[in-house]
MIGUSE-513254 format. One record per residue (C-alpha): residue in three letters; x, y, z. Coordinates in steps of 0.1 Angstrom, whole numbers, plus 2048, in hexadecimal, padded with zeros to 3 digits. Layout:
BEGIN
R code   x   y   z
R  ALA   X   Y   Z
...
***
This chain:
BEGIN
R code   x   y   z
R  UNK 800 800 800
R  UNK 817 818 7FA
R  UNK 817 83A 7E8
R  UNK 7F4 840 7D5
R  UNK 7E8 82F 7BA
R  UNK 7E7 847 797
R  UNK 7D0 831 781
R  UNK 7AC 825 787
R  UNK 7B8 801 797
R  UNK 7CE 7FB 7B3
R  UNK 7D7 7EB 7D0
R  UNK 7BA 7E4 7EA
R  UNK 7B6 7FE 802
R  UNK 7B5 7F5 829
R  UNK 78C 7FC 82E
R  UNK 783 800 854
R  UNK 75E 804 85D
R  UNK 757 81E 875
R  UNK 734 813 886
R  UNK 71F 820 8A3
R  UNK 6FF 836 8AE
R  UNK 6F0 857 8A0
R  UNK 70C 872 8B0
R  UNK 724 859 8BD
R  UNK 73E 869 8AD
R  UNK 744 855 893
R  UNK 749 870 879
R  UNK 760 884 894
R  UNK 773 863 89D
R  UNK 77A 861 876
R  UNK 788 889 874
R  UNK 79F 884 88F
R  UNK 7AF 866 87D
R  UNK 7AF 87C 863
R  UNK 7BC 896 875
R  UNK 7D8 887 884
R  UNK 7E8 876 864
R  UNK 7E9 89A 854
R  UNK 7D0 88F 838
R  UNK 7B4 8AA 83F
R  UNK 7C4 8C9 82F
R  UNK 7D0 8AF 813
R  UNK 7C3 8B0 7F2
R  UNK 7AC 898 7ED
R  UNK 7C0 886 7D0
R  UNK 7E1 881 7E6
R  UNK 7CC 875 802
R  UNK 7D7 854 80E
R  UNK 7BC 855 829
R  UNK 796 85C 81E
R  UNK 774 85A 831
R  UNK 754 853 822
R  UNK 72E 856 835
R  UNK 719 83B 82E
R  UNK 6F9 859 82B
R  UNK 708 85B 80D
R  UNK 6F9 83B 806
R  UNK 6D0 844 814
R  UNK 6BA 83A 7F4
R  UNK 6A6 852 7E4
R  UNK 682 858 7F4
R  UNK 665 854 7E0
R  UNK 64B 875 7E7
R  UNK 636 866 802
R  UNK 659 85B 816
R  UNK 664 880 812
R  UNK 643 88D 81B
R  UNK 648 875 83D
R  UNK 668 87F 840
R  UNK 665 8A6 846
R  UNK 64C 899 860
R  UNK 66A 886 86D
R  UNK 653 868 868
R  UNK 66B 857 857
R  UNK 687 83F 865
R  UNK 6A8 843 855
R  UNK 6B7 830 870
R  UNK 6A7 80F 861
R  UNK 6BD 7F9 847
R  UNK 6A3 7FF 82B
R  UNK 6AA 821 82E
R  UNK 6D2 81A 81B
R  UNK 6D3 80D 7F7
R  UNK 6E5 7F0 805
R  UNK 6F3 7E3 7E4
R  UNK 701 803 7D9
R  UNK 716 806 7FC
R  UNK 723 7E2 7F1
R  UNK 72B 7E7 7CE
R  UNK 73E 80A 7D5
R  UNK 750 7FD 7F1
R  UNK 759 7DF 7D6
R  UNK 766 7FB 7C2
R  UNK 77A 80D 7DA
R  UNK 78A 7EB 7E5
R  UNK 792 7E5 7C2
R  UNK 7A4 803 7C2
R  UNK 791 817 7AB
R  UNK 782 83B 7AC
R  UNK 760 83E 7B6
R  UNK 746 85D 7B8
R  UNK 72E 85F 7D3
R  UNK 712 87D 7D6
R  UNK 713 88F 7FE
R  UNK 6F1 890 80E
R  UNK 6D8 8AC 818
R  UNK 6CD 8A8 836
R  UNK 6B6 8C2 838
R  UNK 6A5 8B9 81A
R  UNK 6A9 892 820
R  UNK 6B1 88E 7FE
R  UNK 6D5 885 7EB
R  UNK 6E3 8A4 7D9
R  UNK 6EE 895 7B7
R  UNK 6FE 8B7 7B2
R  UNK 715 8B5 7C7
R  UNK 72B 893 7C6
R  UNK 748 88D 7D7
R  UNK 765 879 7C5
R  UNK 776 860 7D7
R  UNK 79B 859 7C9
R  UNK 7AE 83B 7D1
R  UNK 7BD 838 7F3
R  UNK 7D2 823 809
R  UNK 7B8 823 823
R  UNK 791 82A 826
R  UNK 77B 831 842
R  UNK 758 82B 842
R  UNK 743 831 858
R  UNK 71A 837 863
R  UNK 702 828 878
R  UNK 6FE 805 865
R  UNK 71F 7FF 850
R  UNK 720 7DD 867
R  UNK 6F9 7D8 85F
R  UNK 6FE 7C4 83F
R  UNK 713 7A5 83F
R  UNK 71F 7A5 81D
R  UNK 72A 7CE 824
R  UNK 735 7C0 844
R  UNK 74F 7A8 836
R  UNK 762 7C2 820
R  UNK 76F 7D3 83D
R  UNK 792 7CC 849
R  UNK 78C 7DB 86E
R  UNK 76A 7E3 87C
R  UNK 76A 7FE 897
R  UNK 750 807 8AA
R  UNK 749 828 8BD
R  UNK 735 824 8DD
R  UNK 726 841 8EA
R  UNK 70F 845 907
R  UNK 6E9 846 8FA
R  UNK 6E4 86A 90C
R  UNK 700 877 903
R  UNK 6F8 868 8DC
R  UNK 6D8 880 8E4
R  UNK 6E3 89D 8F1
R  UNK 6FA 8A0 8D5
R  UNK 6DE 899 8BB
R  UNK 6C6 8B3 8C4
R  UNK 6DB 8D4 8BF
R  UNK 6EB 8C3 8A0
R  UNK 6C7 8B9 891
R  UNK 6B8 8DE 89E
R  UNK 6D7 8F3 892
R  UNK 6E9 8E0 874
R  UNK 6C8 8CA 863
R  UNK 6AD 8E6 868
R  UNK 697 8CB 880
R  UNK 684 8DC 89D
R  UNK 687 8CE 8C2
R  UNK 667 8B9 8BE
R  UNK 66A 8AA 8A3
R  UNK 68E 8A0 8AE
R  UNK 684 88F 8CA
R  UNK 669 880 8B9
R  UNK 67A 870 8A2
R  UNK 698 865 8BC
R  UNK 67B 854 8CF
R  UNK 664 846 8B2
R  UNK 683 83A 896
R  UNK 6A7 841 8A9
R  UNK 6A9 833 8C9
R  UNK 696 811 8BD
R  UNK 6A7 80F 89B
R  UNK 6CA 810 8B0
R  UNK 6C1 7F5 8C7
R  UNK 6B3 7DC 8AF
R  UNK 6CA 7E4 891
R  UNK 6E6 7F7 89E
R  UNK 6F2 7F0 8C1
R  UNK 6F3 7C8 8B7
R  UNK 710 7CD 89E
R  UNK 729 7D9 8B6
R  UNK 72E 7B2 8BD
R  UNK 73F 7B4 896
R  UNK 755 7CF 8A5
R  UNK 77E 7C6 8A5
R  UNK 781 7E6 8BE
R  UNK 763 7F7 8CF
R  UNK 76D 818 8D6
R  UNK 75E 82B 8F5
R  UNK 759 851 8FA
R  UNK 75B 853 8D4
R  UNK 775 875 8CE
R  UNK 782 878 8EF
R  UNK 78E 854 8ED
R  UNK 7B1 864 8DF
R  UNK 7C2 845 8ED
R  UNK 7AE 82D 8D5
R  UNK 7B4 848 8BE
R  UNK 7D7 849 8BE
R  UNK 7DB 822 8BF
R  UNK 7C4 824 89C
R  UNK 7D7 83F 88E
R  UNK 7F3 82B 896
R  UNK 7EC 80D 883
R  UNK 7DF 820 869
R  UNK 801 831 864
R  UNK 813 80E 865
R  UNK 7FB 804 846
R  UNK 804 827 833
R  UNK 827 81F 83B
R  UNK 825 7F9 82F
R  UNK 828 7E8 850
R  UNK 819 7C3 850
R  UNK 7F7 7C5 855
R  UNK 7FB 7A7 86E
R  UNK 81A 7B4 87B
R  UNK 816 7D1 88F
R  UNK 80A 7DB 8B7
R  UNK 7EA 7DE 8AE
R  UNK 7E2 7B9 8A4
R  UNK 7DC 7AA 8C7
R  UNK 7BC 7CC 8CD
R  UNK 7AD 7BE 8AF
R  UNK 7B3 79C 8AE
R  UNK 791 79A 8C6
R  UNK 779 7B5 8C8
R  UNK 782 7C8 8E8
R  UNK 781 7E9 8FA
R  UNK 797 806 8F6
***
């Protein structure tokens, strides 16, 4: 895995799922990585490091859906909510070591912005991560390392409801309302169960910085072409375990 790869096929990229609840910190756990292998101010062709959301990967809502869904009547916590298949076959692609090009979600008008796509170039390493990347088990077997980032349920909550209110245009009802009536089941029946697919569940999410730097560090061994079987952090995620 060294160096990056010029043409449209290369070597297989090391792809770690990033798992775990609505506001865990999934998507913060993934900047920090970021972050602290100097790829965030890269540009996005030299990066050997790249994270993709899985809402990239909601399917289209039909007009009653979308009419449910600025009710917040609808669940996007559910599986049927992802286009399962194209998650697999992009993450195929990416694996394969080819470009792909994936379109960034509004969340304030639940819908997929097809004008604005985000190009994913060939890296040595991908992070994935959302609330059910461990949901599907042929998604599930593509990952090389599975974290997952558990994160108190009130906590989860009182990080959700200023994000929803200020960043998705929700109001405070209908934020609880749909935490109560879709989120909070949809975690515990499709969500909280993966963490048993987990190589290294990761608690306090962000302010975790010792798991943090013990992933960074591996990742930086891979970058650098250490064995992946030959390095510290083999014997963490050999079993699934608590850092």
């Amino acid at each position: 895995m060294n160096g990056k790869m010029n043409g449209t096929e290369g070597k297989t990229p090391f792809l770690i799922g990033v798992g775990g609840g609505t506001a865990s910190g999934k998507s913060t756990v993934c900047k920090r990585i970021m972050e602290k292998l100097g790829q965030v101010d890269m540009d996005h062709k030299q990066r050997q490091v790249v994270c993709i959301s899985q809402d990239s990967f909601y399917r289209e809502l039909s007009p009653s859906e979308i009419s449910k869904a600025e009710k917040g009547q609808f669940n996007f916590d559910h599986p049927d909510a992802f286009n399962e298949s194209l998650i697999y076959d992009t993450l195929k692609d990416i694996l394969a070591g080819k470009m792909v090009q994936i379109p960034a979600y509004d969340y304030r008008n639940h819908s997929l912005r097809k004008d604005e796509i985000l190009t994913i170039y060939p890296a040595d390493v991908v992070l994935f991560e959302g609330i059910l990347v461990f949901y599907f088990p042929e998604v599930r077997k593509l990952f090389h390392m599975k974290l997952f980032v558990d994160t108190d349920s009130d906590t989860r909550l009182a990080r959700r409801v200023p994000r929803d209110i200020n960043e998705r245009g929700r109001d405070l009802e209908q934020v609880l309302n749909q935490y109560m009536n879709f989120v909070k089941p949809a975690f515990e029946e499709f969500c909280s169960p993966t963490k048993k697919f987990a190589d290294v569940i990761i608690p306090r999410g962000a302010d975790n910085t010792v798991a943090i730097d013990l992933i960074v560090h591996h990742i930086w061994d891979i970058l650098h072409g250490a064995s992946r079987q030959n390095n510290g952090f083999k014997s963490i995620a050999a079993s699934p375990g608590r850092l």
